[in-house]
C-alpha positions as CSV (number, residue, x, y, z in Angstrom):
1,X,-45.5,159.8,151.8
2,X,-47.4,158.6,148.9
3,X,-45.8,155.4,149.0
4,X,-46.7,154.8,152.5
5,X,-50.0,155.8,152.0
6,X,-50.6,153.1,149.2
7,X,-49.0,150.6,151.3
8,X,-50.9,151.2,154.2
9,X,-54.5,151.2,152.2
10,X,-53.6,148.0,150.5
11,X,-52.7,146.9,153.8
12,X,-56.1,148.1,155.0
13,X,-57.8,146.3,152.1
14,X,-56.1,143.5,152.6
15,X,-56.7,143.0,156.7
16,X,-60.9,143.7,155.7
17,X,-60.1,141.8,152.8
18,X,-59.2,139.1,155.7
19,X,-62.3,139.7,157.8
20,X,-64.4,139.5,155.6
21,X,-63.0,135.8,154.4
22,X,-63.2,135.0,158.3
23,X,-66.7,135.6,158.4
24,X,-67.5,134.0,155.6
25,X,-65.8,131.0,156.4
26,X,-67.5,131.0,160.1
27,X,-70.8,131.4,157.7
28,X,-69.4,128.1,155.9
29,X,-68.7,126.1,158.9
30,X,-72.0,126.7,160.4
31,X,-73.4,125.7,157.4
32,X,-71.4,122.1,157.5
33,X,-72.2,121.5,160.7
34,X,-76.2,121.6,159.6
35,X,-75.3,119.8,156.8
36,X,-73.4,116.8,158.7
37,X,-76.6,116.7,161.3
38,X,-78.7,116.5,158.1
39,X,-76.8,113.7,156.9
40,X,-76.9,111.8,159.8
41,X,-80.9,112.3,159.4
42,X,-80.8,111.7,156.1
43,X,-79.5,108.5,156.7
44,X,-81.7,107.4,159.2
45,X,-84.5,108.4,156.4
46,X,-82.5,106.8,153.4
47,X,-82.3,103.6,156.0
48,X,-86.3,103.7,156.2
49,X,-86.7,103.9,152.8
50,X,-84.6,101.2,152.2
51,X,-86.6,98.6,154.3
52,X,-90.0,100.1,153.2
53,X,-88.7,99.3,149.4
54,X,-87.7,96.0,150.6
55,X,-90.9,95.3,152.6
56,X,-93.2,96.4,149.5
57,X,-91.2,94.2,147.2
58,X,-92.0,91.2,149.4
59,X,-95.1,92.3,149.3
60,X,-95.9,92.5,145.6
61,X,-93.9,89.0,145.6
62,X,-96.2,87.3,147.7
63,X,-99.4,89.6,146.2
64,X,-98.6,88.2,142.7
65,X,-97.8,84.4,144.5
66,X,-101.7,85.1,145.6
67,X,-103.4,86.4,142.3
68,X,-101.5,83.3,140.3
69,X,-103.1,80.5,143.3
70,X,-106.5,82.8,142.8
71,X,-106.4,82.6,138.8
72,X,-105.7,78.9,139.3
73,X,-108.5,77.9,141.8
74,X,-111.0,79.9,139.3
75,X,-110.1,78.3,136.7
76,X,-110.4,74.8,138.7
77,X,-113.9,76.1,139.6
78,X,-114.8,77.5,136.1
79,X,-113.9,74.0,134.8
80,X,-116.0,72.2,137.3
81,X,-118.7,74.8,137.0
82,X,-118.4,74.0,132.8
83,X,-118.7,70.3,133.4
84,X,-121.5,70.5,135.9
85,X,-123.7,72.9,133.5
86,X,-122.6,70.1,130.2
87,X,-124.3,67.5,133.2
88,X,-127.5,69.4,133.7
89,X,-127.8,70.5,130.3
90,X,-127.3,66.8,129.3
91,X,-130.3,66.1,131.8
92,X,-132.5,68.9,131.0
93,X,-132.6,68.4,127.0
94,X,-134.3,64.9,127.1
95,X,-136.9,67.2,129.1
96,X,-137.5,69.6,127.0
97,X,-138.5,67.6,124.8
98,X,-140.9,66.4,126.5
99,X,-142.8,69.2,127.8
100,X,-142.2,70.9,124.0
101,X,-145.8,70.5,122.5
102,X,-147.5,71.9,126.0
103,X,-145.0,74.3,127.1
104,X,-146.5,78.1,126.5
105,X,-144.7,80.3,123.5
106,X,-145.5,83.3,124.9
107,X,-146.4,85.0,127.9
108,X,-149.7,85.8,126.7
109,X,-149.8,82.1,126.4
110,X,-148.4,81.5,129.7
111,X,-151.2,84.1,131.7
112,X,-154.2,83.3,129.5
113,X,-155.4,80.0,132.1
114,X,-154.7,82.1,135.4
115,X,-156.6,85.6,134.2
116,X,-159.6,83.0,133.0
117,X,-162.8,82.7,135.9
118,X,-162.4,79.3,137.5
119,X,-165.5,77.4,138.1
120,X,-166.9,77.8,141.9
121,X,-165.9,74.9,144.5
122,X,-168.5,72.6,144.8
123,X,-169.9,72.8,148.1
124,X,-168.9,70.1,150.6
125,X,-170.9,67.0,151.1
126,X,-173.3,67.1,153.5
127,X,-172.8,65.2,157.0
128,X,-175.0,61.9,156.9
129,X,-177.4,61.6,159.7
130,X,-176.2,59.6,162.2
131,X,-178.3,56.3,163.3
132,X,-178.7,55.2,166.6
133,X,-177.2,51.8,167.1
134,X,-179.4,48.7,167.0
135,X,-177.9,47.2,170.3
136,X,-179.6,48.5,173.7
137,X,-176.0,48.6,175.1
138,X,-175.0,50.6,172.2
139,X,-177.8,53.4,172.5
140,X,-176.3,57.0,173.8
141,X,-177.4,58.3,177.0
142,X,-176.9,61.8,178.7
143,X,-174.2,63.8,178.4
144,X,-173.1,61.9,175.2
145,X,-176.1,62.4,173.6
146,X,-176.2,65.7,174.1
147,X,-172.6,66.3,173.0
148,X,-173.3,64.0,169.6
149,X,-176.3,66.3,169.2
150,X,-174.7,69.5,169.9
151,X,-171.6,68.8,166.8
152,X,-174.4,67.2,164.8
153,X,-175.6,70.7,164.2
154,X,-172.5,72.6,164.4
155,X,-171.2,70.8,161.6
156,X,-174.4,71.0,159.2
């Protein structure tokens, strides 16, 4: 009876022994199956990542292309810029020279004339009587004399 009794427990331990491995490989296989739907997103994903690598690698490819046609055209500019300012400079130094001896030193020098009083305006010339002309044809009459008469003393 003991003998059976051992056999039948390690039978027992076996067949839950047995369960349990089916449940755990039921656990397993759900398990796969996420995994395998995963994968198929995770290649989608990898896929995206892929052509967003490439797309940013054009990118910088034509961003660099841009910067070396940009560092060019500046220094075109910088060149003609340099050659322009020689030019001026080349014009401006014969002037210099020239207005040396009165140019101001300082500012002091430079404000000194415009704070100083400036003489008053002389007034302006008084309007010069007008003579009547010599010919009878000549001589105002009326309305025009009145008008000639009228400025005559708006303007003194």
């Amino acid at each position: 009876m003991s003998g059976s009794f051992v056999a039948v427990a390690v039978e027992l331990l076996v067949a839950a022994l047995l369960a349990l491995t089916i449940g755990y490989c039921a656990v397993l296989n759900n398990r796969l199956k996420r995994l395998r739907a995963d994968d198929a997103s995770l290649r989608g994903t990898i896929a995206e990542l892929v052509a967003a690598t490439e797309l940013a690698h054009r990118a910088t490819s034509e961003l660099k292309q841009t910067i070396q046609n940009a560092e060019r055209d500046l220094g075109e500019t910088l060149a003609k810029a340099d050659q322009s300012r020689q030019s001026l400079q080349k014009l401006v130094d014969p002037m210099d020279r020239l207005t040396a001896p009165r140019r101001p030193q300082t500012l002091s020098e430079a404000v000194r004339p415009l704070l100083q009083p400036q003489p008053a305006a002389p007034p302006p010339p008084a309007a010069r009587p007008t003579q009547a002309p010599s010919h009878p044809s000549m001589r105002p009459t009326g309305a025009s004399f009145a008008a000639r008469s009228a400025f005559s003393t708006t303007v003194r």
